[in-house]
C-alpha positions in Angstrom: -20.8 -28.1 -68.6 -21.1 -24.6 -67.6 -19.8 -23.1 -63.7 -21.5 -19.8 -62.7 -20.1 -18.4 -59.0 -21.9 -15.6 -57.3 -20.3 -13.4 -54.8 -22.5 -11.7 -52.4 -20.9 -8.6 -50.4 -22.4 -7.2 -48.2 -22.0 -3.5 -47.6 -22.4 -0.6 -45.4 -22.6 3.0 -46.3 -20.2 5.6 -43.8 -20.6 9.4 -43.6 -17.0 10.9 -43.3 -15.8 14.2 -43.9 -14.2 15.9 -47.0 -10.9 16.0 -45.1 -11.0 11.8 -44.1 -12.3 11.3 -47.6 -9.1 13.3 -48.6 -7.0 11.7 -46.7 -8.4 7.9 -47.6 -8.0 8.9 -51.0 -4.0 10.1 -50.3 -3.8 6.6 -49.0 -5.2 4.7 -51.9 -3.2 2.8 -54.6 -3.3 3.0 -58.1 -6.0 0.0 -58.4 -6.4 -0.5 -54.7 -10.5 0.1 -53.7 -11.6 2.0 -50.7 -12.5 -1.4 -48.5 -8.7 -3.1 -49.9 -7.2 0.4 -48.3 -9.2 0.8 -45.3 -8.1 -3.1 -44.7 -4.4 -2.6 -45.5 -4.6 0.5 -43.5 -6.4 -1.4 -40.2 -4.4 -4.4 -40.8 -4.1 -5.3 -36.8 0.1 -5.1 -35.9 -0.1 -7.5 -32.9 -0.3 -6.6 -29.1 3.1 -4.8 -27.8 3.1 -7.7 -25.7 3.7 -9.9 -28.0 6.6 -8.9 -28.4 8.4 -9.3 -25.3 11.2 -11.5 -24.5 11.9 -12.1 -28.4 14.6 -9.8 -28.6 17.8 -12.0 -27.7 20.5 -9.2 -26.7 24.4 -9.7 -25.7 25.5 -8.9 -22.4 27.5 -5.6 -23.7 24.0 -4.7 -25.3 21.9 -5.1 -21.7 25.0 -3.6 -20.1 25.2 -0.3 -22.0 20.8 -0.2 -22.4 21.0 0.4 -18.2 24.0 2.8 -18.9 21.8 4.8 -21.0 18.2 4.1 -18.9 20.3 5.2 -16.3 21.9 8.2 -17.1 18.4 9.8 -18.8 16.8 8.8 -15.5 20.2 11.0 -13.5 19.5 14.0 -15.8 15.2 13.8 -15.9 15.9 14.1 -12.1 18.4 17.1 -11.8 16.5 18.8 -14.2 13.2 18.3 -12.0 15.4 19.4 -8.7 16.6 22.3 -10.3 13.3 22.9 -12.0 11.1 22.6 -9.3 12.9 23.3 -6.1 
């Protein structure tokens, strides 16, 4: 008994520029194709929002996060007053 698969893939021809192609090609690993490094590349990272509320900090953490919000907020704002009058 014999098993024979065919693959169909579809595909698309892009115009890019010597420079992207460059760069595509900087990107690509040793046996990697273009499409498995233009994937890996565009490999979606999740929404920012996803992320909120997962990072479980101490209270000395939050505490010294507002210190630090805080103080850059004090000097963005005598910098402006002093900068802009």
């Amino acid at each position: 008994m014999y098993t024979y698969t065919y693959t169909v893939m579809a595909t698309k021809t892009i115009s890019i520029t010597e420079e992207a192609y460059a760069a595509l090609l900087s990107e690509k690993q040793n046996s990697e194709s273009f499409t498995q490094t233009i994937l890996r590349l565009t490999k979606k990272k999740g929404k920012l929002a996803d992320s909120f509320g997962k990072w479980k900090m101490t209270d000395q953490e939050e505490q010294k996060m507002q210190s630090e919000l805080s103080e850059g907020w004090r000097v963005v704002a005598e910098r402006l007053s002093i900068e802009m009058p």
